[in-house]
SEDO-719339 format. One record per residue: residue in one letter; x, y, z of N, C-alpha, C in turn. Coordinates in nm, 4 decimals, padded with zeros to 6 digits. Layout:
<pts>
 code      n_u      n_v      n_w     ca_u     ca_v     ca_w      c_u      c_v      c_w
    a        X        Y        Z        X        Y        Z        X        Y        Z
...
</pts>
This chain:
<pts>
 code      n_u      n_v      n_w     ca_u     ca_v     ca_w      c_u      c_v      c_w
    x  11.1346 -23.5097  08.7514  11.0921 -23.4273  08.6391  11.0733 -23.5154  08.5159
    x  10.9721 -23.4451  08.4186  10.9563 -23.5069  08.2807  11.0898 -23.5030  08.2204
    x  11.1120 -23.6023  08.1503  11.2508 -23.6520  08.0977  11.3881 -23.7135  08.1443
    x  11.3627 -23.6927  08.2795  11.4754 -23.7379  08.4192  11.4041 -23.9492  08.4292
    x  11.4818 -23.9346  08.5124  11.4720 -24.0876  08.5254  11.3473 -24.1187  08.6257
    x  11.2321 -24.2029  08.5536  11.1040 -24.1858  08.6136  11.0929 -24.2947  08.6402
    x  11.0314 -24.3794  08.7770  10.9885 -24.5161  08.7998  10.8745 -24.5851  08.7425
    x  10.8759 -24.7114  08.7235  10.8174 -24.7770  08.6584  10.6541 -24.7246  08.6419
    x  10.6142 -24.6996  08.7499  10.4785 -24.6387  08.8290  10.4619 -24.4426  08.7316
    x  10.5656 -24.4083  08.7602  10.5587 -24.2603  08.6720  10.5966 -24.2501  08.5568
    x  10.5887 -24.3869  08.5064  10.6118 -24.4155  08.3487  10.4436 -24.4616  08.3311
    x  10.4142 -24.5207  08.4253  10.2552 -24.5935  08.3493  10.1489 -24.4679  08.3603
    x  10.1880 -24.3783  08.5062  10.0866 -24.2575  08.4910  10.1242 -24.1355  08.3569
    x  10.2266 -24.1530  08.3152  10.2806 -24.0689  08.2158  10.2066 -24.1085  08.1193
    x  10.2481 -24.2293  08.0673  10.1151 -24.2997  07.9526  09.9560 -24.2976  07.9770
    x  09.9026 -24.3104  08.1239  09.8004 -24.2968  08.1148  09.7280 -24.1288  08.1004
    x  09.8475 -24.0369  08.1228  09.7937 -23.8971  08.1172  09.8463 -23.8348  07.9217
    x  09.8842 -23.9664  07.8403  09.8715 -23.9331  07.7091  09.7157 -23.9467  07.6522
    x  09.6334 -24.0497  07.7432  09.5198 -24.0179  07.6774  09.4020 -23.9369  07.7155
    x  09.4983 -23.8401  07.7675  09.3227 -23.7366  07.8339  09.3822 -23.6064  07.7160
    x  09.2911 -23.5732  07.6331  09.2925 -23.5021  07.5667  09.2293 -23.3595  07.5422
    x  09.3037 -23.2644  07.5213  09.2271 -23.1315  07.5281  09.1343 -23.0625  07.3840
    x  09.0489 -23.1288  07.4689  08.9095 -23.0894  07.3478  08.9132 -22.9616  07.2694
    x  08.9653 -22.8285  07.3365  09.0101 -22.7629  07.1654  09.1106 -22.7564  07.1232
    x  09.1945 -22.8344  07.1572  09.3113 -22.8223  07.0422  09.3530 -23.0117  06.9892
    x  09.2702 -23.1275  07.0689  09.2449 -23.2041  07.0150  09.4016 -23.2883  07.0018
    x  09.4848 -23.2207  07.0765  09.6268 -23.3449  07.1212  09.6343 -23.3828  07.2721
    x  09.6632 -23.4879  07.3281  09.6860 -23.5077  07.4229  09.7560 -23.4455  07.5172
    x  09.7447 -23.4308  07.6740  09.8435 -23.3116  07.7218  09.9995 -23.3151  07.7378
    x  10.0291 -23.4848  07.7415  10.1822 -23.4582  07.7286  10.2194 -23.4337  07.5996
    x  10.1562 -23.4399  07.4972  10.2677 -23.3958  07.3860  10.2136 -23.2496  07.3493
    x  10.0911 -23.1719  07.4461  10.1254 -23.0321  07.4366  10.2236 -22.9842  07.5576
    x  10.2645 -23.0901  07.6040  10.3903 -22.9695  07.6788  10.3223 -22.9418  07.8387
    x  10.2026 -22.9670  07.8279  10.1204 -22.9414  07.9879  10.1876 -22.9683  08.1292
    x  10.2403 -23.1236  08.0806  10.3006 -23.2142  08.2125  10.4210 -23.2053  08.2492
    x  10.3974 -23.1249  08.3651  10.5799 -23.0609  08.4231  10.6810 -23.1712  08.5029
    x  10.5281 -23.2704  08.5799  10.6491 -23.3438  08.6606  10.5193 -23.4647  08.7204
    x  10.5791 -23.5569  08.7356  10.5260 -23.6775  08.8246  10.5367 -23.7131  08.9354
    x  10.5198 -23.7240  09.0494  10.5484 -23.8256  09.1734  10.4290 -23.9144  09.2007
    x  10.4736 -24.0061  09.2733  10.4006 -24.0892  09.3171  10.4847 -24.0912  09.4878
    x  10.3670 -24.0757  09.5784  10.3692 -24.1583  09.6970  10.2752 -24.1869  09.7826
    x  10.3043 -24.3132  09.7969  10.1811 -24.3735  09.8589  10.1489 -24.4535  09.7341
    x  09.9618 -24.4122  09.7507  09.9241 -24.4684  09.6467  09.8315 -24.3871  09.5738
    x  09.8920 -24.2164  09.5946  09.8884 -24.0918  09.5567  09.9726 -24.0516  09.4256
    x  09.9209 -24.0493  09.3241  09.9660 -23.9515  09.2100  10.0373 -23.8180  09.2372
    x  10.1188 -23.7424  09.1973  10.1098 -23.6262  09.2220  10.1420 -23.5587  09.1137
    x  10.0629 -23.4618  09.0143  10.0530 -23.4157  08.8685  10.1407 -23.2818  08.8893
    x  10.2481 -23.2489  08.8365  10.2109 -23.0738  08.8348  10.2215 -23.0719  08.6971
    x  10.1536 -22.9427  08.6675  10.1147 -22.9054  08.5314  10.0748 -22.7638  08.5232
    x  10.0429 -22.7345  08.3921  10.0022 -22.6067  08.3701  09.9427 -22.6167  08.2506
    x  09.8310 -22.4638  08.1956  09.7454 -22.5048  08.0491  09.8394 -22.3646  07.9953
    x  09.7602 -22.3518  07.8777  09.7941 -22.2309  07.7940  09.7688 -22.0759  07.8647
    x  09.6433 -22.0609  07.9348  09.6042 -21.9561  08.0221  09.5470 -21.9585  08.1653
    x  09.5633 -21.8907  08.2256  09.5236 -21.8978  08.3754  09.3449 -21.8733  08.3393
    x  09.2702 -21.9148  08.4301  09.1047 -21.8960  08.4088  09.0859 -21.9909  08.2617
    x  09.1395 -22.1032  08.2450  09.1135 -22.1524  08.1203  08.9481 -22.2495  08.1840
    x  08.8370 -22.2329  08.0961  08.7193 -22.2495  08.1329  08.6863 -22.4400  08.1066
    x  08.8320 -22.5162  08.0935  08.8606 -22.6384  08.0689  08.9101 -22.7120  08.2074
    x  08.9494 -22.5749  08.2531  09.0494 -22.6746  08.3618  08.9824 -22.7965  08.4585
    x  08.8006 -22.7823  08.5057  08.7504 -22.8489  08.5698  08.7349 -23.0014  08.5059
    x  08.6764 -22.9690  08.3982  08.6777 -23.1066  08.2547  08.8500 -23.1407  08.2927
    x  08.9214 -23.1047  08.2312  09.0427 -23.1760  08.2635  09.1264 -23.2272  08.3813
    x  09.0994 -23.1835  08.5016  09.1405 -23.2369  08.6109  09.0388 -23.3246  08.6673
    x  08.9137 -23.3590  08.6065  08.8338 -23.4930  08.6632  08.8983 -23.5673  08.5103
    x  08.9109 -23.5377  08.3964  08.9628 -23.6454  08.3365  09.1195 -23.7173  08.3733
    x  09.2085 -23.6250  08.3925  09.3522 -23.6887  08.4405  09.3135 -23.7231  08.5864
    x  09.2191 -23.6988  08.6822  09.2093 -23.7785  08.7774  09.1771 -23.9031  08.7075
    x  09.0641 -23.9599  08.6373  09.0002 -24.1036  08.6230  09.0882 -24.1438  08.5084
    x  09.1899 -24.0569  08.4376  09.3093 -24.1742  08.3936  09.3984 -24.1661  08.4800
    x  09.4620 -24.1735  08.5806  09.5417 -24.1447  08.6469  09.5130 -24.2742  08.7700
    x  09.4093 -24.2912  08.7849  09.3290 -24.3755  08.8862  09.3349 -24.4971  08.8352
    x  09.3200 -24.5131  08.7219  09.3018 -24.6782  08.6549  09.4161 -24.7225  08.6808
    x  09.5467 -24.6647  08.6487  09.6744 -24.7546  08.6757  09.6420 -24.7875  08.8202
    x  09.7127 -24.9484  08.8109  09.6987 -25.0133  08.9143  09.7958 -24.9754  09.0323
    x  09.7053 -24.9725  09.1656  09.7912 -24.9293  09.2793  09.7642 -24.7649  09.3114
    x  09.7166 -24.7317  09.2406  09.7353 -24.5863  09.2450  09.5757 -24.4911  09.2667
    x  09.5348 -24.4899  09.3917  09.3987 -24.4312  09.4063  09.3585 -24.2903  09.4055
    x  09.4297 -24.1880  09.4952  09.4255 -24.0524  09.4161  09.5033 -24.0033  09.3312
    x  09.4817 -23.8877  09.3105  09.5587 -23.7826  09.2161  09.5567 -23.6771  09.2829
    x  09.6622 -23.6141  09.2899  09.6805 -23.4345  09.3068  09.7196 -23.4167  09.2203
    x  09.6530 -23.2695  09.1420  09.6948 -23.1768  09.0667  09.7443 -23.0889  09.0810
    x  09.8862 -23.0232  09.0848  09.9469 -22.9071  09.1406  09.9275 -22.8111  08.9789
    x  09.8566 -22.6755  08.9443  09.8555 -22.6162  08.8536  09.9519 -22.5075  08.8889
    x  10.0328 -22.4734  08.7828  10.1438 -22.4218  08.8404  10.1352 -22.3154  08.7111
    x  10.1954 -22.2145  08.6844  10.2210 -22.0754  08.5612  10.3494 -22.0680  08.5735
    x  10.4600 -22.0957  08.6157  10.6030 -22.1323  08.5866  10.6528 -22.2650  08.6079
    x  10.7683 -22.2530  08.4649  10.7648 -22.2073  08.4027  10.6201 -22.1814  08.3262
    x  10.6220 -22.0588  08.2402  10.5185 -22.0311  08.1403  10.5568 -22.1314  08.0387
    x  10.3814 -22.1841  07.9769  10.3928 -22.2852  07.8876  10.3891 -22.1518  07.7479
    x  10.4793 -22.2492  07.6545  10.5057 -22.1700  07.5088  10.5161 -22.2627  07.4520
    x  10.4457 -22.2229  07.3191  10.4271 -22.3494  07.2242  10.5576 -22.4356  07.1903
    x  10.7251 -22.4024  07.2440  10.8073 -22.4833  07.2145  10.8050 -22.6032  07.2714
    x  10.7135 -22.6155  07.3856  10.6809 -22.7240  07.4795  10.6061 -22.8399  07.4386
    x  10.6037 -22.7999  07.2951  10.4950 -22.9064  07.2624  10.6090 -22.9968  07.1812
    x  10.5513 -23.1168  07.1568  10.6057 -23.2447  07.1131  10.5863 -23.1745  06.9312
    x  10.7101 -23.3045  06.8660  10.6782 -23.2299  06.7275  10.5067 -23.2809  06.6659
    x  10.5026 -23.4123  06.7227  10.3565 -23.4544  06.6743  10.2486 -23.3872  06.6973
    x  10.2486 -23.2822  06.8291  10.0931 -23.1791  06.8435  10.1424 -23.0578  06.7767
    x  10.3076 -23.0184  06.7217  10.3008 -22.9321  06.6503  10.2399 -22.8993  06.4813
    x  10.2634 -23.0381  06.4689  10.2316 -23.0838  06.3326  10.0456 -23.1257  06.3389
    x  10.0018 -23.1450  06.3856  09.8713 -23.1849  06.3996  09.7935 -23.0265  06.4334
    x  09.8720 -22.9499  06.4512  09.7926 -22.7952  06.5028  09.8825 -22.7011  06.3669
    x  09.9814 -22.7536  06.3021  09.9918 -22.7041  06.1957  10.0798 -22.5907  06.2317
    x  10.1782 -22.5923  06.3280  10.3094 -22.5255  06.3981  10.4303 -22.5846  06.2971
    x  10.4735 -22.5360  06.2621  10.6131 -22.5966  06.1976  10.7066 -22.4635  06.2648
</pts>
């Protein structure tokens, strides 16, 4: 899990899934709270996550972008995306920096 003790490998896909960014709200998805958990095996990614709403008309744009950041770290050729609705994401999930940048205090 995010915040548990992650290997070197689910530390670099963690950083590489800070820079795929969600075009309307314009913060990256781990510091909105999106990214539930990491594995790696093989030389398979494995994402689970979730957005703000189910039928969100982003989700295709964003799962070819966290695939092709997800892919660049070295060693690591696919990605699975597990989209998951529990837990439900709530804006406490977000980092204080996308709260402050979306103007949440």
């Amino acid at each position: 899990m995010i915040g548990e003790k992650m290997s070197d490998k689910e530390k670099e896909i963690y950083n590489a899934l800070k820079t795929v960014i969600d075009p309307e709200l314009t913060v990256n998805l781990v510091d909105l709270g999106f990214i539930y958990d990491i594995q790696v095996e093989d030389r398979t990614a494995i994402i689970k996550m979730t957005l703000t709403i189910m039928g969100c008309p982003l989700t295709e744009l964003l799962n070819k972008e966290i695939t092709t950041a997800v892919t660049f770290v070295p060693q690591i050729e696919k990605c699975k995306i597990n989209l998951v609705w529990y837990p439900q994401w709530t804006p406490d999930k977000m980092s204080r920096a996308a709260r402050l940048i979306l103007g949440i205090h």
